[in-house]
C-alpha positions in Angstrom: 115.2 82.9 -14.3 118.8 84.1 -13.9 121.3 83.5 -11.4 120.3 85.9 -9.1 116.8 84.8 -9.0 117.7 81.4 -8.3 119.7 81.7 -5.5 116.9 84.2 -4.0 114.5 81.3 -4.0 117.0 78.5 -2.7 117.4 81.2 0.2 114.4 81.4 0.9 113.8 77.6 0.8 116.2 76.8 3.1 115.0 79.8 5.7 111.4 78.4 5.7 111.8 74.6 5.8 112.7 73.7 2.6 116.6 73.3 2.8 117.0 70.9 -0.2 117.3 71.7 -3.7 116.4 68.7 -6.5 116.5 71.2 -9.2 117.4 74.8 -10.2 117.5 75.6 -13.8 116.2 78.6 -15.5 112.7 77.1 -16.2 112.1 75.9 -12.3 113.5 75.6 -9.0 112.4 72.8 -7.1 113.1 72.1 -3.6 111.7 69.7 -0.5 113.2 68.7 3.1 114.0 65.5 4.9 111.2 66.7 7.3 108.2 66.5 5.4 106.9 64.9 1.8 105.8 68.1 -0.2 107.9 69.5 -2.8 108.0 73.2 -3.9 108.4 73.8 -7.5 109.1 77.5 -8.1 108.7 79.2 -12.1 109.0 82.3 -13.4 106.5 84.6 -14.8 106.4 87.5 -17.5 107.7 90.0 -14.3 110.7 89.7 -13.0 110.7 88.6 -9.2 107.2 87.4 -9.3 107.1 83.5 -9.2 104.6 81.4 -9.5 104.7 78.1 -7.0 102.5 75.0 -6.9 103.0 72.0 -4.2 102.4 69.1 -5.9 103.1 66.6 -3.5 101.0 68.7 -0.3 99.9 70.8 1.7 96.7 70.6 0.5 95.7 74.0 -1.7 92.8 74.3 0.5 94.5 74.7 3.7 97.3 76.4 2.3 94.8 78.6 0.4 92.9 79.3 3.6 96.1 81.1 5.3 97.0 83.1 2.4 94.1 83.8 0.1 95.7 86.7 -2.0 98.3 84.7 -3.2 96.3 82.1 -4.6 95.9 82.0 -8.3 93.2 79.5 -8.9 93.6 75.9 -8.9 97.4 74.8 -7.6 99.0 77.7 -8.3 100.4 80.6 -6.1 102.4 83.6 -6.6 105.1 85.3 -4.4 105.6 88.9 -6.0 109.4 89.3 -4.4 111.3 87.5 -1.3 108.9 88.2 1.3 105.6 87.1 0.1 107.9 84.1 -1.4 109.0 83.4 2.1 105.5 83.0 4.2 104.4 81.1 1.7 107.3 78.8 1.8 106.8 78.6 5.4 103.4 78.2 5.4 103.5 75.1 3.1 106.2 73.9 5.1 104.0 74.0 8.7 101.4 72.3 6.4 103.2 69.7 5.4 105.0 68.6 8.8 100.8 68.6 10.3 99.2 67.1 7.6 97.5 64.3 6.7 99.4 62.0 9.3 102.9 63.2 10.1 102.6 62.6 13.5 101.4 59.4 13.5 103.9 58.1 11.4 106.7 59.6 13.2 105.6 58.2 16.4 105.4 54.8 14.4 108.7 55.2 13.4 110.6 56.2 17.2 108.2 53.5 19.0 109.5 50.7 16.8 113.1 51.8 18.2 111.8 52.1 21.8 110.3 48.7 21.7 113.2 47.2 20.2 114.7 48.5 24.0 112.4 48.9 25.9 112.9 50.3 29.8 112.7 48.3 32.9 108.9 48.2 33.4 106.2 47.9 31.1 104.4 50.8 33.1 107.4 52.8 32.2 107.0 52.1 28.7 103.8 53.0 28.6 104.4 56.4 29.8 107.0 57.1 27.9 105.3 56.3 25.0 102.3 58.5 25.4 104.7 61.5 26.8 106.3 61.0 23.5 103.0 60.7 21.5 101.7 63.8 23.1 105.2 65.5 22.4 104.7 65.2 18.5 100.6 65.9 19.1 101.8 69.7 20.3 104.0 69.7 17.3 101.7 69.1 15.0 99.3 71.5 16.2 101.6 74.4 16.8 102.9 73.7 13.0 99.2 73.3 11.6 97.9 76.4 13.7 101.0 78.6 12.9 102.1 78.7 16.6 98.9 80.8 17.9 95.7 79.9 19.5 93.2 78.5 17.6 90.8 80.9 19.1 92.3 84.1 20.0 95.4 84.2 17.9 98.0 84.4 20.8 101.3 83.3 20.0 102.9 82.6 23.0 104.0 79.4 23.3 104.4 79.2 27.2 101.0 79.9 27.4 99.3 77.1 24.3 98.1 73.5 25.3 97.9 70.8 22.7 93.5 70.0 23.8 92.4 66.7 22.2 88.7 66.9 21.7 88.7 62.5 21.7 90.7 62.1 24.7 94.4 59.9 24.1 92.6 57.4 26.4 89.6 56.8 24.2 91.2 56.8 21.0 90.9 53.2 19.5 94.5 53.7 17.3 97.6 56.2 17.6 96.2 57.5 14.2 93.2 58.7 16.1 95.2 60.3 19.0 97.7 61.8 16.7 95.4 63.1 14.3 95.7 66.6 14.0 92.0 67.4 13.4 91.5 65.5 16.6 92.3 68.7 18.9 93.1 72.9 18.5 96.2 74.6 20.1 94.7 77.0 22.9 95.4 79.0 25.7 95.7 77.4 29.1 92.3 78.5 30.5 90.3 77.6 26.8 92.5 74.3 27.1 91.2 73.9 30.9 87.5 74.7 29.6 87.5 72.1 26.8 89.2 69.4 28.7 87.0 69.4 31.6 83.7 70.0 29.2 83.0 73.5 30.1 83.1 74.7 26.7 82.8 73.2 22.9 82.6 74.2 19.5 79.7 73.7 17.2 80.4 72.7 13.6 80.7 76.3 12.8 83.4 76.7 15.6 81.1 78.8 17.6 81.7 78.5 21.1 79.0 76.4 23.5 79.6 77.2 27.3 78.1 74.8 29.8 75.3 76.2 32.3 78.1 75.0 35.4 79.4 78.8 34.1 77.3 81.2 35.5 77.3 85.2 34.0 79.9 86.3 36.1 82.4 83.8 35.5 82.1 84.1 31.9 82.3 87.8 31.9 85.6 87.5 34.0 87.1 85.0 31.7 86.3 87.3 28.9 84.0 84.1 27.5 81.2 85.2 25.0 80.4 84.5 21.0 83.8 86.3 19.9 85.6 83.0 21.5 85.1 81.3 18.0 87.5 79.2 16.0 89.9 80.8 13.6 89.0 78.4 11.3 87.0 75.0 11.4 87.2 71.7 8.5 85.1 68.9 7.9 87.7 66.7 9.2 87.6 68.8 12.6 83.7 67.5 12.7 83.3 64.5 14.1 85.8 64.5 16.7 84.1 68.1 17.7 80.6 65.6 17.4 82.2 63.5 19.9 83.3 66.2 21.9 80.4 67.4 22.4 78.2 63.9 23.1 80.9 62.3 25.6 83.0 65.2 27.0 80.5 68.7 27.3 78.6 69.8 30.1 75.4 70.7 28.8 73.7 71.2 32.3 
């Protein structure tokens, strides 16, 4: 890679979360951020401006595969023909790595250590400035791992998305568990009020189950029929979904 090239693909990384460069020779550039772990290592290829990136250190290929399946070359490898297609998948990566496996958890670890080292007044304050925080990070995670739209509908407003835990903060037996990002989907505010209040689940599919308590009519208003499916679905969305649907849904 020349000169050029390089500082093309340092651009991009530092436009779409990657704003650190450990490298940049003419074999590779590679480049990672004080937010996340992953590290993107960028080479050239027979055409010029076509790159091929792997992520060696996360996301995982799956899930970064899943979001952008024609720039996946098999196995680790992806490839950005030219700036843009260089930048989503920069970006992509990037939301990955800040969601997954356990970025929120550990930065919650990491800023309740400090609170409890001075703590407020009252231990009931504490509390609830530890879960606000907790639940801060949880939206975080999920508008990073969702890409800032619904899980179901797409919409990318973020006035209108709630952070909807299928295992409820309160029944979660470790902040793992309640900051888990498999352990919830970013939705609209009335498919956020549905699934909190058990009026509507997801099977292991992601199809949507409504409870009976919704008659015809109120579905029909609400625009709530089979097309209200998951954009996507993972194993490791299953068994808080299982739970979900055994200690939270409606089913008469």
């Amino acid at each position: 890679m020349n000169t050029l090239e390089r500082t093309l693909i340092e651009k991009a990384g530092y436009a779409h979360g990657w704003e650190n460069v450990r490298e940049s020779t003419p074999e590779r550039v590679v480049m990672f951020s004080a937010r996340h772990k992953a590290e993107a290592h960028v080479t050239p290829t027979a055409t010029p401006m076509v790159w091929q990136v792997t992520f060696p250190k996360g996301p995982p290929t799956s899930e970064l595969t899943r979001s952008l399946p024609e720039q996946h070359q098999g196995d680790d490898s992806f490839q950005a023909a030219g700036e843009a297609p260089l930048g989503r998948l920069l970006r992509r990566a990037a939301e990955l790595a800040m969601s997954l496996p356990n970025q929120a958890a550990e930065h919650y670890a990491a800023e309740i250590a400090k609170l409890d080292a001075n703590p407020p007044s009252t231990t009931e304050v504490l509390a609830l400035v530890k879960q606000r925080r907790g639940q801060d990070l949880f939206r975080k995670a999920l508008m990073d791992y969702w890409g800032g739209a619904c899980a179901v509908t797409g919409i990318a407003v973020p006035e209108l998305l709630r952070a909807s835990h299928a295992k409820p903060w309160a029944k979660c037996a470790t902040d793992a568990e309640r900051l888990n990002v498999f352990n919830g989907f970013l939705l609209c505010a009335h498919l956020d009020a549905l699934f909190d209040q058990g009026l509507m689940t997801f099977d292991e599919q992601g199809n949507p189950e409504f409870s009976p308590r919704l008659d015809a009519a109120t579905r029909s208003k609400l625009s709530l029929d089979q097309s209200c499916k998951l954009r996507w679905i993972t194993a490791e969305h299953t068994p808080f979904l299982s739970w979900h649907r055994q200690h939270v849904f409606c089913p008469q």
